[in-house]
C-alpha positions, 0 to 999 in steps of 0.5 A, a space after each residue: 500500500 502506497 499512502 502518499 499523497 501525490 500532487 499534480 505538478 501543475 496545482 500549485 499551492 499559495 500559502 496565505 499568511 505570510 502574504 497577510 503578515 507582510 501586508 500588515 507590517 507594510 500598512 502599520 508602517 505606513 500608518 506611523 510614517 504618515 504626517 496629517 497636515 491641516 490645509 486652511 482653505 480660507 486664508 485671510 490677512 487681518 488688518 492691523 492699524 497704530 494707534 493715533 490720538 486724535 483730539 477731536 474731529 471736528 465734524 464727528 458724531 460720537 456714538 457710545 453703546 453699552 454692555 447693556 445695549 444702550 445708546 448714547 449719541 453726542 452724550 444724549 441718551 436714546 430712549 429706543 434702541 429701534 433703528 428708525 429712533 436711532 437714526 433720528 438722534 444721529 440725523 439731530 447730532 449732525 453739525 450744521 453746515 458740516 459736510 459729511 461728519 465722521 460717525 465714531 462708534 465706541 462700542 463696550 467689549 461686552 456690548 451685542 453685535 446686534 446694537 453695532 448693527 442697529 447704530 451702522 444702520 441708522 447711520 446709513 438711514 441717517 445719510 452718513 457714510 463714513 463710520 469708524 470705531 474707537 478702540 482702547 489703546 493696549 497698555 504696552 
């Protein structure tokens, strides 16, 4: 009795693991080689600006808003925060034969966007075009 078992010669045999071992070793290595780098699709350039004393534009109109949200033009207190009342009291503070006054806005840092807008707005109803925003000079 013969009890070998004899193959065909042309059956080859592939053999599985080494083949998977080999793949897993290449993929961790590629998985610790690899560096994520964060594209920024949005790349913006923030405007800077020096601080500069001015004493006082002549034709400016000052208008202060409050953390609360109140309003305050030319040191006179709006009663309403509604855009037609704030436009009015900017329309009252313009100086008389002042072309084109300056709106300076000195808003609170904890103030609502919302009542910047508000003010922006009334200066536009108002027929003021240029508005600027006071800032607070860094201690240095």
């Amino acid at each position: 009795m013969n009890f070998h078992n004899r193959r065909r010669q042309g059956e080859p045999e592939i053999n599985l693991i080494p083949l998977i071992d080999v793949v897993l070793v290449i993929l961790i290595f590629l998985t610790l080689t690899t560096t994520f780098s964060k594209v920024s699709n949005l790349e913006i350039n923030l405007p800077s600006a020096e601080t500069a004393t001015t004493d006082g534009i002549p034709n400016e109109i000052t208008v202060a808003i409050t953390s609360g949200g109140g309003v305050i033009v030319n040191g006179n207190l709006v009663g309403s925060q509604a855009v037609v009342d704030l436009a009015a009291a900017i329309g009252r503070a313009v100086p008389a034969g002042e072309p084109d006054p300056v709106v300076v806005i000195n808003a609170d840092a904890k103030a609502a966007h919302q009542s910047v807008i508000d003010v922006m707005q009334a200066a536009q109803r108002a027929g003021l075009s240029h508005i600027t925003f006071a800032i607070q000079a860094a201690d240095d």
